[in-house]
Structures are given as C-alpha cells and as structure tokens.
PyMOL Python script that loads the backbone (N, CA, C, O; Angstrom):
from pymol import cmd

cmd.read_pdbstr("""\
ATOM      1  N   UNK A   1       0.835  -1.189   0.000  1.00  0.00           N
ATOM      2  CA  UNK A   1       0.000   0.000   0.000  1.00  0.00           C
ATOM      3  C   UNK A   1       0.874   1.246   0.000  1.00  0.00           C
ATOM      4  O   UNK A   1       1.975   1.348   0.542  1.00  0.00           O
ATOM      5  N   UNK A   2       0.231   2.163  -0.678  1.00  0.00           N
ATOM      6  CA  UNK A   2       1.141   3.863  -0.692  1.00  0.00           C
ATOM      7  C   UNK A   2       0.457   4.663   0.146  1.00  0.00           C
ATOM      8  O   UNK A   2      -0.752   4.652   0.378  1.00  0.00           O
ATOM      9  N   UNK A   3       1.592   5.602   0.743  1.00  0.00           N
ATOM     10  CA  UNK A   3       0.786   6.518   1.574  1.00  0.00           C
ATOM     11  C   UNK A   3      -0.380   7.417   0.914  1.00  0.00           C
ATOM     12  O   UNK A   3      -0.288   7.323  -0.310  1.00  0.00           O
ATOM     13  N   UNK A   4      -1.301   8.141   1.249  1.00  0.00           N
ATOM     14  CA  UNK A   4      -1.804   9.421   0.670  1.00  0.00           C
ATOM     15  C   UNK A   4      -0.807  10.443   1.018  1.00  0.00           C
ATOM     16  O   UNK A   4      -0.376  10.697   2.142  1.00  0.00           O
ATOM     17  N   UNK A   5      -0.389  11.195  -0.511  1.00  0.00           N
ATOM     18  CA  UNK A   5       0.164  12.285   0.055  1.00  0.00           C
ATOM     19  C   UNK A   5      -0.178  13.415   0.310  1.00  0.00           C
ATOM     20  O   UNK A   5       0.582  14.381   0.387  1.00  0.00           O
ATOM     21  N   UNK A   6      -2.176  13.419   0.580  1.00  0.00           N
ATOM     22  CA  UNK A   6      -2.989  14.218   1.346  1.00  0.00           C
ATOM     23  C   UNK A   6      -3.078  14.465   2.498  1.00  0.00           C
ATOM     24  O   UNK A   6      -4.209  14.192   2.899  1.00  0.00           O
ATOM     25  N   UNK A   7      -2.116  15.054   3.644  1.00  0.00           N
ATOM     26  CA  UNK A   7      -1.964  14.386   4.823  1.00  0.00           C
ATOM     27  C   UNK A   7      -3.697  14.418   5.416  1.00  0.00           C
ATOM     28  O   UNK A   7      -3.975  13.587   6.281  1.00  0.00           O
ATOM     29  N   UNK A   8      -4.306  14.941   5.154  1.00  0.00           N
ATOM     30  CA  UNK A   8      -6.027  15.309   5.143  1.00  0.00           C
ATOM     31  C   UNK A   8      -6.729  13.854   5.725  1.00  0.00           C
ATOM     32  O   UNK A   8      -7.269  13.526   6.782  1.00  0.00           O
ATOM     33  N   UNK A   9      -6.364  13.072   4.238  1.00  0.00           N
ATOM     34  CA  UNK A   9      -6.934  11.843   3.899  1.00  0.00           C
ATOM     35  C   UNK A   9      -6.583  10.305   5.149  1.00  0.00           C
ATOM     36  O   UNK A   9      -7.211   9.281   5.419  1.00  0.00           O
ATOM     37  N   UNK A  10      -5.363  10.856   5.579  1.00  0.00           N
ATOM     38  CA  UNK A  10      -5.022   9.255   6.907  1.00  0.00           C
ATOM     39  C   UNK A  10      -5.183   8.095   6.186  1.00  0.00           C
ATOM     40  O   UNK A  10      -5.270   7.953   4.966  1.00  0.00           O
ATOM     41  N   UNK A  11      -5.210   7.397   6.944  1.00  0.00           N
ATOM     42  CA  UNK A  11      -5.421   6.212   7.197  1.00  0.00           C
ATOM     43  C   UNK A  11      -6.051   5.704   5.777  1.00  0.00           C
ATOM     44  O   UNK A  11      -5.555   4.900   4.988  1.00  0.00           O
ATOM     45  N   UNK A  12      -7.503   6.528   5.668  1.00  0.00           N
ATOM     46  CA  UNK A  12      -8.742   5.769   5.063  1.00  0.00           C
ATOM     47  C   UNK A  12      -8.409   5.591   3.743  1.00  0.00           C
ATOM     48  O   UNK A  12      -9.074   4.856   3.013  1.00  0.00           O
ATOM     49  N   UNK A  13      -7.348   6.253   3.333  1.00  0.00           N
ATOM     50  CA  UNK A  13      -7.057   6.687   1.579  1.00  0.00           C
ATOM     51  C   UNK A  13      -5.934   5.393   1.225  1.00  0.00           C
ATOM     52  O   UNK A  13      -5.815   4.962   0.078  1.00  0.00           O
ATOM     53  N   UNK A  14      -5.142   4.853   2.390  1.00  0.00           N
ATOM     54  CA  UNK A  14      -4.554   4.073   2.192  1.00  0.00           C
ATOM     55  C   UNK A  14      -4.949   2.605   2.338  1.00  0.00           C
ATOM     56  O   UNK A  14      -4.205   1.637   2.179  1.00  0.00           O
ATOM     57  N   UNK A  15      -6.341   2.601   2.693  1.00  0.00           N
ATOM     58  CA  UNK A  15      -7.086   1.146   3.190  1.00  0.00           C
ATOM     59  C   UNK A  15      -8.103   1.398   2.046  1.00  0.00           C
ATOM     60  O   UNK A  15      -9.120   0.714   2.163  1.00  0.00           O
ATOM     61  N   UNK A  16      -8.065   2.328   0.824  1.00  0.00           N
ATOM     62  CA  UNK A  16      -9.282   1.802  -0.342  1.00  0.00           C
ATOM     63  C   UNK A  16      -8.656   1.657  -1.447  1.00  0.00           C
ATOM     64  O   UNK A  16      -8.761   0.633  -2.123  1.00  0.00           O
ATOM     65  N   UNK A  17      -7.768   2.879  -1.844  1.00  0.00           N
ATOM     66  CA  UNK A  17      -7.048   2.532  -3.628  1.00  0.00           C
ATOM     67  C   UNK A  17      -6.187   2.716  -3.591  1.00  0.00           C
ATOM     68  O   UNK A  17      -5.778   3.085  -4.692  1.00  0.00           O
ATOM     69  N   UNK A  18      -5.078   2.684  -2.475  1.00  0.00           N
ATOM     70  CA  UNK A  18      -3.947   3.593  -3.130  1.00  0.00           C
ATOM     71  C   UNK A  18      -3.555   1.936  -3.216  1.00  0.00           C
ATOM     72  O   UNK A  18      -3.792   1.336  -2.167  1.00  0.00           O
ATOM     73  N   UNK A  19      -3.037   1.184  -4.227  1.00  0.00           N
ATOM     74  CA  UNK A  19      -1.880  -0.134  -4.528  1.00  0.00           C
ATOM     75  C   UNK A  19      -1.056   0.271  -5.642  1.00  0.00           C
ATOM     76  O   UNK A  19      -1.417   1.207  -6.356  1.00  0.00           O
ATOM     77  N   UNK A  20       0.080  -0.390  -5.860  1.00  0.00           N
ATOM     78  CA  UNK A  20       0.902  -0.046  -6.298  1.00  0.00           C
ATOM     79  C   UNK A  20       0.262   0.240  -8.124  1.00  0.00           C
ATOM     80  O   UNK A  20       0.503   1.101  -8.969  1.00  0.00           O
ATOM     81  N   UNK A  21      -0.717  -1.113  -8.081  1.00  0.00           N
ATOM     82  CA  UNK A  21      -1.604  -0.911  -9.374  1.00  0.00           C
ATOM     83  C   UNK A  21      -2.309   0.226  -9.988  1.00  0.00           C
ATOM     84  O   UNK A  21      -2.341   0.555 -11.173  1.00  0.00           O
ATOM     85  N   UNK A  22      -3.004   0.898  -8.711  1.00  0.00           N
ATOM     86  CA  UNK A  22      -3.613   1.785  -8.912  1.00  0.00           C
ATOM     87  C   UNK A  22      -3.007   3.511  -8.354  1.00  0.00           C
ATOM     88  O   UNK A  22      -3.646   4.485  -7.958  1.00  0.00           O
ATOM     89  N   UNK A  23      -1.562   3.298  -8.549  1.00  0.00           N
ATOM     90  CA  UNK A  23      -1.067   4.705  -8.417  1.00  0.00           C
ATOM     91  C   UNK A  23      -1.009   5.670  -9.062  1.00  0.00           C
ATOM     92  O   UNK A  23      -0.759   6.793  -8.625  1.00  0.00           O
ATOM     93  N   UNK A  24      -1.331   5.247 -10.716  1.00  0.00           N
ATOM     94  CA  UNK A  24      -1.795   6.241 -11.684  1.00  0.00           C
ATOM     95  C   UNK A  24      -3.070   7.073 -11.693  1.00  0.00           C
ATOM     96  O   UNK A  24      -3.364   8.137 -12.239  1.00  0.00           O
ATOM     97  N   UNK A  25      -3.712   6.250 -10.923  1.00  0.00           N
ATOM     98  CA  UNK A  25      -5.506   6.656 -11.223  1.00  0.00           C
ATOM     99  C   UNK A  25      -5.974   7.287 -10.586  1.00  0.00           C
ATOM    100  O   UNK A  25      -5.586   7.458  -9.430  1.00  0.00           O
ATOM    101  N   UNK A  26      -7.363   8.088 -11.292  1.00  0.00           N
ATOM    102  CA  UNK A  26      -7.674   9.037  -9.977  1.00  0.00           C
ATOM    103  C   UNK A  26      -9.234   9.044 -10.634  1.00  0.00           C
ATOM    104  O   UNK A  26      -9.724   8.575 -11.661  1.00  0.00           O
ATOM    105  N   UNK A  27      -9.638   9.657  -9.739  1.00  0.00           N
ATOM    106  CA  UNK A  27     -11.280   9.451  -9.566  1.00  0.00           C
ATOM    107  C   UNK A  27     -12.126  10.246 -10.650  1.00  0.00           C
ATOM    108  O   UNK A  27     -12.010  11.341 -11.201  1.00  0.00           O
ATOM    109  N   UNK A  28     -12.847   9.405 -10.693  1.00  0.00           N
ATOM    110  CA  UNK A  28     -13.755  10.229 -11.853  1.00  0.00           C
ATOM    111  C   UNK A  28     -15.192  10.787 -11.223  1.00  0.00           C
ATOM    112  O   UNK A  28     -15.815  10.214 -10.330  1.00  0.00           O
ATOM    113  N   UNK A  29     -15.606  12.090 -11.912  1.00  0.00           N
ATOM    114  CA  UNK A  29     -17.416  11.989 -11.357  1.00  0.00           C
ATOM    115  C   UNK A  29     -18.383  11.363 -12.814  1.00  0.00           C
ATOM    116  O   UNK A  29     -18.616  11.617 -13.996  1.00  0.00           O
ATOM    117  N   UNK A  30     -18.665  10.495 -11.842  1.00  0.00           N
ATOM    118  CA  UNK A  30     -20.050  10.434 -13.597  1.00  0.00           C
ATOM    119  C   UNK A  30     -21.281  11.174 -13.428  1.00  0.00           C
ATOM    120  O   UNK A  30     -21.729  11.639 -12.380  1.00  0.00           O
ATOM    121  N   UNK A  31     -21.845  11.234 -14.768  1.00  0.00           N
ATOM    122  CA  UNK A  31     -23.235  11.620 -14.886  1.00  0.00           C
ATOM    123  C   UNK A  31     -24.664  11.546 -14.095  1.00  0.00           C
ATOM    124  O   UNK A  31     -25.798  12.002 -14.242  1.00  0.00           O
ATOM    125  N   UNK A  32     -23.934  10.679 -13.134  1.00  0.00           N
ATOM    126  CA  UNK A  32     -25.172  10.633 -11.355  1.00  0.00           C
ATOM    127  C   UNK A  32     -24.773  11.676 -10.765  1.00  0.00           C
ATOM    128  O   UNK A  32     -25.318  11.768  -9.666  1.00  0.00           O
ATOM    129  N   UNK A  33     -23.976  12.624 -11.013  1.00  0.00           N
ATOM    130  CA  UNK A  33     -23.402  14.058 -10.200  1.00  0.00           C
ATOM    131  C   UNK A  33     -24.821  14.949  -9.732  1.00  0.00           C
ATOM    132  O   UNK A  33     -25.756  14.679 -10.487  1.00  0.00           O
ATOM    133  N   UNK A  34     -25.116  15.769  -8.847  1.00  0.00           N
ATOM    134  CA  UNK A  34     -25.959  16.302  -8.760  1.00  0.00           C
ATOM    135  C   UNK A  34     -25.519  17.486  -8.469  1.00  0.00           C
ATOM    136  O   UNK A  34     -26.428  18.159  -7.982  1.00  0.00           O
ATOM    137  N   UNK A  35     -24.275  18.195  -8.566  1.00  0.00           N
ATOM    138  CA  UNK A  35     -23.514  19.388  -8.431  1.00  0.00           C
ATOM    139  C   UNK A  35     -24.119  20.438  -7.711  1.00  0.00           C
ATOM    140  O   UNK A  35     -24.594  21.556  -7.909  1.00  0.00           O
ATOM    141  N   UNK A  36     -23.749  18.997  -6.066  1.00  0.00           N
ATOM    142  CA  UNK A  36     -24.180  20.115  -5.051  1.00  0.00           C
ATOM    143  C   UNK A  36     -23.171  20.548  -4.386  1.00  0.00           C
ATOM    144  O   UNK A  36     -23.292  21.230  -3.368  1.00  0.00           O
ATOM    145  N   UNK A  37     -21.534  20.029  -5.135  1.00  0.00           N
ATOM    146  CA  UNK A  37     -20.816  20.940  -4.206  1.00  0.00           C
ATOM    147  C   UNK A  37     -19.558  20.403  -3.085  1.00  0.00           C
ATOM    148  O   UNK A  37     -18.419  20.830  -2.900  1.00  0.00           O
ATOM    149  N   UNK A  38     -20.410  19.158  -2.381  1.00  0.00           N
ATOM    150  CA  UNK A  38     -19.612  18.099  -1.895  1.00  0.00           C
ATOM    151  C   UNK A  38     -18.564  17.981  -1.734  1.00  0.00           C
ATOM    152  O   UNK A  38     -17.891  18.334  -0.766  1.00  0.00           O
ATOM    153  N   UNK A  39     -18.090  17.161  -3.210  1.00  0.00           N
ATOM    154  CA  UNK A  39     -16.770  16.863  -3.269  1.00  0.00           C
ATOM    155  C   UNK A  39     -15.789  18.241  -3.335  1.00  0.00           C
ATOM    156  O   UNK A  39     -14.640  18.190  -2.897  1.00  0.00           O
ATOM    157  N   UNK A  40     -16.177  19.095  -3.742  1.00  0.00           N
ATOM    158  CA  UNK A  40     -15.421  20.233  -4.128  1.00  0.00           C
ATOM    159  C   UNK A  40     -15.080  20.444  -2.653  1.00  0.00           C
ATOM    160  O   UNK A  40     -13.949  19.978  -2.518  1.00  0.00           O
ATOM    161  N   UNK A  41     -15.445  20.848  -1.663  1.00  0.00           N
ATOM    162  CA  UNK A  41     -15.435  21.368  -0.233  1.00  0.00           C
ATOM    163  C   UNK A  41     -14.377  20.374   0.568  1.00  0.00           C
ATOM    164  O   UNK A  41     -13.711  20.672   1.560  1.00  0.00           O
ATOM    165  N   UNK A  42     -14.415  18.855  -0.281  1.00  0.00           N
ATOM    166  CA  UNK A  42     -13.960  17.773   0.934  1.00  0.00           C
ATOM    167  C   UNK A  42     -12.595  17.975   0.165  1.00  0.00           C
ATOM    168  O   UNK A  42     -11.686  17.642   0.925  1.00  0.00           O
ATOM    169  N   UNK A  43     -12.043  18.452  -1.218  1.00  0.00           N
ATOM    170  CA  UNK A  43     -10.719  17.865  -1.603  1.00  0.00           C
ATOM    171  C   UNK A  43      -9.452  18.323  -1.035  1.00  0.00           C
ATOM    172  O   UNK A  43      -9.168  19.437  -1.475  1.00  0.00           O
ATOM    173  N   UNK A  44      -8.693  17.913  -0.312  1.00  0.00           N
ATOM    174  CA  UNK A  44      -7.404  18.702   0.345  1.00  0.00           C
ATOM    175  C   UNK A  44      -6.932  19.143  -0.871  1.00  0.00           C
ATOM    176  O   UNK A  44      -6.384  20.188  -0.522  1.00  0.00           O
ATOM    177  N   UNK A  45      -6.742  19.046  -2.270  1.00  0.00           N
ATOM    178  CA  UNK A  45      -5.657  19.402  -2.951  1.00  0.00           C
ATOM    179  C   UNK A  45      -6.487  20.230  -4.313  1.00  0.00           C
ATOM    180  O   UNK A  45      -6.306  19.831  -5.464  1.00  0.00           O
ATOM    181  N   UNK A  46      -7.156  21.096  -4.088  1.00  0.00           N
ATOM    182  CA  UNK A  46      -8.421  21.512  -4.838  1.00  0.00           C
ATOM    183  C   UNK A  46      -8.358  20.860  -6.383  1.00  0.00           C
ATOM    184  O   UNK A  46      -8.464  21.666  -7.308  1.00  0.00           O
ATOM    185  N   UNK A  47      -8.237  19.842  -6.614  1.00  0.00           N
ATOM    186  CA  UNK A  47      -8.639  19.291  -7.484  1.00  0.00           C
ATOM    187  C   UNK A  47      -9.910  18.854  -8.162  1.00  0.00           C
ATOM    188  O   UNK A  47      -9.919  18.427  -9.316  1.00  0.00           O
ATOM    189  N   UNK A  48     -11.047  18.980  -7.366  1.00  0.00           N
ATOM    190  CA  UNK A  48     -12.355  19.551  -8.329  1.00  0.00           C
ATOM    191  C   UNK A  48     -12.791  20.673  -8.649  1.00  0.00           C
ATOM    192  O   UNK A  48     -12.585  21.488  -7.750  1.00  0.00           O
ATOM    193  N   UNK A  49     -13.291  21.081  -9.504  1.00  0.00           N
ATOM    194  CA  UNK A  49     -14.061  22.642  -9.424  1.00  0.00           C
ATOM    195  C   UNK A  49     -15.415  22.108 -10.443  1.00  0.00           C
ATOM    196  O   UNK A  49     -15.523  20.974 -10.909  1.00  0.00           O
ATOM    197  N   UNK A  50     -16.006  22.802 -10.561  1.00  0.00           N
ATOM    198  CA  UNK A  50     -17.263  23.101 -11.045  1.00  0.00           C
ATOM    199  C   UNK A  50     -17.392  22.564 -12.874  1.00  0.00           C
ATOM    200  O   UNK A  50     -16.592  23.042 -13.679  1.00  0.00           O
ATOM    201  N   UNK A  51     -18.387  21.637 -13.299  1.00  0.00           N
ATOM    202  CA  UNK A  51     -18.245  22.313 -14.982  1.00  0.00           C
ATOM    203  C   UNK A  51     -18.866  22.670 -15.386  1.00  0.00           C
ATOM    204  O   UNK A  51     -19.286  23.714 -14.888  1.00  0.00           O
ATOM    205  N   UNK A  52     -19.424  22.244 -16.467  1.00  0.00           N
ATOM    206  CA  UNK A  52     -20.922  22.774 -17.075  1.00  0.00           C
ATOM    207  C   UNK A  52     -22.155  22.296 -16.462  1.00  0.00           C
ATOM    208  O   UNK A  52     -23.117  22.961 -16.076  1.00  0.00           O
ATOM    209  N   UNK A  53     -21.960  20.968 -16.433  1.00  0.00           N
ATOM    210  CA  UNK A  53     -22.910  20.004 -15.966  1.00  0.00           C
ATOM    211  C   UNK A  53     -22.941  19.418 -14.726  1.00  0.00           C
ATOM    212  O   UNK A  53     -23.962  18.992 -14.185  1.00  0.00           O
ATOM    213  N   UNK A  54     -21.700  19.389 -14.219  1.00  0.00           N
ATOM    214  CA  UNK A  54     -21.147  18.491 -13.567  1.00  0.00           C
ATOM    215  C   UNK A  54     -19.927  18.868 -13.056  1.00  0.00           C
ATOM    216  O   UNK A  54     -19.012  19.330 -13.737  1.00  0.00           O
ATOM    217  N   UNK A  55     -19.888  18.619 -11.491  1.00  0.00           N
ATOM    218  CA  UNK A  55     -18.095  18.798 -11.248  1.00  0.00           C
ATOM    219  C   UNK A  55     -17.151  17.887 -11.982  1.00  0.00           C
ATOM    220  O   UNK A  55     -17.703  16.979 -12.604  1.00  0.00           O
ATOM    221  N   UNK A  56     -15.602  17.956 -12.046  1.00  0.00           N
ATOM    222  CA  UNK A  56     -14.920  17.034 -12.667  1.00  0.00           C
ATOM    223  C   UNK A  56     -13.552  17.652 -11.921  1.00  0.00           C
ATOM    224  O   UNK A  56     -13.221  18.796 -11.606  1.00  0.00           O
ATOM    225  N   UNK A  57     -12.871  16.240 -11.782  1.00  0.00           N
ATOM    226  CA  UNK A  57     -11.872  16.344 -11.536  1.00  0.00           C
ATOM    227  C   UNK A  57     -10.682  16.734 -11.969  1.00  0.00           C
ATOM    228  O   UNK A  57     -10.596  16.260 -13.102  1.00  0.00           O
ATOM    229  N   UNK A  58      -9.350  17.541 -11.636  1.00  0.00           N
ATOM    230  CA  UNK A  58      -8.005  17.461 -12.384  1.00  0.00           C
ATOM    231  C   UNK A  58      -7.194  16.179 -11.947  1.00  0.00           C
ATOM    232  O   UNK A  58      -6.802  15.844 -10.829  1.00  0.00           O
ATOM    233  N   UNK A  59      -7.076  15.615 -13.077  1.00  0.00           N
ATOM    234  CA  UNK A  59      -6.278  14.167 -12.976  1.00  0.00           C
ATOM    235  C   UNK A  59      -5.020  14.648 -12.625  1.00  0.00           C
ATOM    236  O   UNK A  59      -4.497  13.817 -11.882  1.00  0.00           O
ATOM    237  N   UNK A  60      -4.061  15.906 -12.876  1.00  0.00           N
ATOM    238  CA  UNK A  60      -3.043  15.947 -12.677  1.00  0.00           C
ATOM    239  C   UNK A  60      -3.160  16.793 -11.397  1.00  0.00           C
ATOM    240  O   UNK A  60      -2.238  17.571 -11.151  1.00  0.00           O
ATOM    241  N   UNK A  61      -4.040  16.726 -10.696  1.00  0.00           N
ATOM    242  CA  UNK A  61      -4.226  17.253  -9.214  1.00  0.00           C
ATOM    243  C   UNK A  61      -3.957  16.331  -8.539  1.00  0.00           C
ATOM    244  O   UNK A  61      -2.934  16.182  -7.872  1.00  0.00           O
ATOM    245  N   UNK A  62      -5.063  15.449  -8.671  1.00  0.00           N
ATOM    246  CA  UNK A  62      -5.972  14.532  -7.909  1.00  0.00           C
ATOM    247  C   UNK A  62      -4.587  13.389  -7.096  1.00  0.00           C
ATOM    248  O   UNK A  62      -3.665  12.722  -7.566  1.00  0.00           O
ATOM    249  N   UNK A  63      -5.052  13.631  -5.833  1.00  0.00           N
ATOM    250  CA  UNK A  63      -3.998  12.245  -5.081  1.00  0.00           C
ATOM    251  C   UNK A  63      -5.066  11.310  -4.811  1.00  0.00           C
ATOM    252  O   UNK A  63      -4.921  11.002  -3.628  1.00  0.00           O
ATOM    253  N   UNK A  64      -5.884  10.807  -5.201  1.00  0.00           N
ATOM    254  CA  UNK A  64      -6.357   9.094  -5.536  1.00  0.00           C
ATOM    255  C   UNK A  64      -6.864   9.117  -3.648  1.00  0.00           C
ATOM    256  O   UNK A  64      -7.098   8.087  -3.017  1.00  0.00           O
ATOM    257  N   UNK A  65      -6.935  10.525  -3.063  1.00  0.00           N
ATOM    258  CA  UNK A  65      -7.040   9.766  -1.390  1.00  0.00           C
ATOM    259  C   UNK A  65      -8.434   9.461  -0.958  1.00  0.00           C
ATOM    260  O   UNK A  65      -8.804   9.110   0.163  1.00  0.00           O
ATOM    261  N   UNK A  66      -9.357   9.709  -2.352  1.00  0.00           N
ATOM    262  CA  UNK A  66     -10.976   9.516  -1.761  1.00  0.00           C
ATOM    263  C   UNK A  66     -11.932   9.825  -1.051  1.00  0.00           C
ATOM    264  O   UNK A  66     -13.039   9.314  -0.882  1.00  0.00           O
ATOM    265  N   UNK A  67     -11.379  10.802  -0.592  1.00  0.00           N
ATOM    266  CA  UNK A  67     -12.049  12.268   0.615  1.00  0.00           C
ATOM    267  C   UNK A  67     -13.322  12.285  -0.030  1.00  0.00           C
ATOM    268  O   UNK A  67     -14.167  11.829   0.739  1.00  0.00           O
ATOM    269  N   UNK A  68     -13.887  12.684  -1.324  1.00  0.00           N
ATOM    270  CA  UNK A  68     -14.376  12.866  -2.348  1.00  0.00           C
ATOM    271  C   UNK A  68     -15.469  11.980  -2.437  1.00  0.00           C
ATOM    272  O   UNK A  68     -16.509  12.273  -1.847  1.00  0.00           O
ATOM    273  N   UNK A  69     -15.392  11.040  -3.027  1.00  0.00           N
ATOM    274  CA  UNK A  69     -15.766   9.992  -3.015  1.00  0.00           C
ATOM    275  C   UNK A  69     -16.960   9.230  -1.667  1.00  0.00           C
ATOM    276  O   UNK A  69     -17.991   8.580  -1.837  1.00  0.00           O
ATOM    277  N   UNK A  70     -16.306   9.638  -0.446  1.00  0.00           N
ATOM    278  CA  UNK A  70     -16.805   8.999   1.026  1.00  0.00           C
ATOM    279  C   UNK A  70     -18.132  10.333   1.122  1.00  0.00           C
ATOM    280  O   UNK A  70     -19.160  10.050   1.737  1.00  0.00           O
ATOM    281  N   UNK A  71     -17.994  11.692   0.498  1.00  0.00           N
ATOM    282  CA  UNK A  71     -18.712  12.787   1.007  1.00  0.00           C
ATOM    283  C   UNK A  71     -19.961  12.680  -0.055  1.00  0.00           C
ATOM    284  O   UNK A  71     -21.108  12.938   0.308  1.00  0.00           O
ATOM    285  N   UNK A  72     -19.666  12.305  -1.307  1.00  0.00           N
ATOM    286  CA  UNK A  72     -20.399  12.620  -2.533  1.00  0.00           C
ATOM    287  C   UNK A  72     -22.362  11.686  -1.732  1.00  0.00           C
ATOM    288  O   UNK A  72     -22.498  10.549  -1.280  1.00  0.00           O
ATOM    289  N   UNK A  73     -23.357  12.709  -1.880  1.00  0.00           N
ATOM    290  CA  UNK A  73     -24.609  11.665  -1.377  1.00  0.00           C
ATOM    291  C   UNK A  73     -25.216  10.673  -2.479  1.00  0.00           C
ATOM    292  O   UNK A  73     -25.855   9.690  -2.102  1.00  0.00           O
ATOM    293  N   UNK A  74     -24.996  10.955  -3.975  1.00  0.00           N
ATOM    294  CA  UNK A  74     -25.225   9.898  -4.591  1.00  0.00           C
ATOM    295  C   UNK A  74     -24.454   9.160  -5.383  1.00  0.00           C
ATOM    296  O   UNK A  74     -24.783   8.756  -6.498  1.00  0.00           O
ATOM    297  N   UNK A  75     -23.193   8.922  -4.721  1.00  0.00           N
ATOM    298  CA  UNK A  75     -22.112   7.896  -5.112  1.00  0.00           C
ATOM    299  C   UNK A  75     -21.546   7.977  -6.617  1.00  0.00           C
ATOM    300  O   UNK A  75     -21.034   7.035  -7.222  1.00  0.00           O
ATOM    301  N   UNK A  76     -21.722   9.189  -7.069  1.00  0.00           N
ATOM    302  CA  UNK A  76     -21.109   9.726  -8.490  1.00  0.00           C
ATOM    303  C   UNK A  76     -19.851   9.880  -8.327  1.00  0.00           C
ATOM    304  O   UNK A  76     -19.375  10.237  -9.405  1.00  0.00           O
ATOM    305  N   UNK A  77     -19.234   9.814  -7.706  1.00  0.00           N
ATOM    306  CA  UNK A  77     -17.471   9.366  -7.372  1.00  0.00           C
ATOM    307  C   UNK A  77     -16.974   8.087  -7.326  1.00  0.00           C
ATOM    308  O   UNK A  77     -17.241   7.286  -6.431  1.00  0.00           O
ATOM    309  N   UNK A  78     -15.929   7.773  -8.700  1.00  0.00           N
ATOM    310  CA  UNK A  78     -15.719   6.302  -8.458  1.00  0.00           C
ATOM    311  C   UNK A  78     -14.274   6.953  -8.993  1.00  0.00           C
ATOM    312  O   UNK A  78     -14.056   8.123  -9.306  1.00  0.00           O
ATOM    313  N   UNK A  79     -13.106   5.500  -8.997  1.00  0.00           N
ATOM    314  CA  UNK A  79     -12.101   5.116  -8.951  1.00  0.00           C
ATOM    315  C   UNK A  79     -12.150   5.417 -10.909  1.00  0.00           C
ATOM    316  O   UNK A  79     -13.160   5.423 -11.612  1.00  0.00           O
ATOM    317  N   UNK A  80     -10.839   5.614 -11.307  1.00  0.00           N
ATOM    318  CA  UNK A  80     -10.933   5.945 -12.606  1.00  0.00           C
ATOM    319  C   UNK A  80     -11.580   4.634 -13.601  1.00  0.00           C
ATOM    320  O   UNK A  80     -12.266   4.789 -14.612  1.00  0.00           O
ATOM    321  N   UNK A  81     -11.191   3.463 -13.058  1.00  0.00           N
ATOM    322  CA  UNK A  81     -11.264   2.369 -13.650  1.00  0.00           C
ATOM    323  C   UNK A  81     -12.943   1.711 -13.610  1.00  0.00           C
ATOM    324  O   UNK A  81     -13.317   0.620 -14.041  1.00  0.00           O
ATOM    325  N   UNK A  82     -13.675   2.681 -13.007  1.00  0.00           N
ATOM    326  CA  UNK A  82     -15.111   2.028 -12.562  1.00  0.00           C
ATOM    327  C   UNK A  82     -15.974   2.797 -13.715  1.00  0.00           C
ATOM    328  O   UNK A  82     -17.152   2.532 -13.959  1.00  0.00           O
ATOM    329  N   UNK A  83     -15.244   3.737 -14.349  1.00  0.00           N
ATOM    330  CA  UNK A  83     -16.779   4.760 -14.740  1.00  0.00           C
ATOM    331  C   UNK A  83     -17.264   4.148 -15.919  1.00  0.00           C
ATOM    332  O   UNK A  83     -18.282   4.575 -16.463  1.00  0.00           O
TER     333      UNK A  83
END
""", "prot")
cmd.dss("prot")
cmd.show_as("cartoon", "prot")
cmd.util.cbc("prot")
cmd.orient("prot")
C-alpha cells in the first residue's frame, strides 16, 4: 500500500485505492453528479471545481485519497477504472 500524500486523507485513503496498481488513477465523477458541491469542499488538494454540468476532476491534481468519493450523497465518485 502507498501513503496518501494528502496528509487530510489518513489512514482511510490508504485502506481503499492507493496499490501499487492503482497509483496512476484518480477518480472520476459520472453523470449521477448532482452538483451540489460536496466533493469540491472535501478535496485537500483543490482538485475539483465546477463544470458545465457536472463537477470534474483534475487528474493531474488529484492524489487518488478519496475524501471525495466517502462525502459525494449519490455515489457519483468512483475510482478511474469504474466509470
């Protein structure tokens, strides 16, 4: 397992995705988004902001620590590999 280098994130970021497999990847929002805001508020490394439709993430932000993801209320935050 890799650390998060969110110090934000603890523990929890290192007990869901961070493996050596998945150190490239970072979270996606899909089209269940209801852009209320959520994830944007929870990210230590402001890697979401707002889009047209929908928040979306910066992949070259994003540390994979899932803050995001745990806050979102209708589970429109997944792992890059899920969407």
């Amino acid at each position: 397992m890799l650390d998060c280098p969110a110090a934000s994130c603890g523990d929890r970021a290192s007990k869901r995705f961070h493996t050596e497999e998945l150190s490239e990847m970072t979270y996606v929002i899909t089209d269940e988004c209801i852009a209320c805001g959520s994830c944007e508020d929870e990210c230590p490394v402001e890697a979401i902001s707002e889009g047209d439709e929908k928040y979306v993430i910066d992949a070259n932000l994003c540390t994979n620590c899932g803050a995001c993801a745990d806050v979102c209320p209708v589970e429109a935050i997944t792992p890059g590999d899920e969407e």
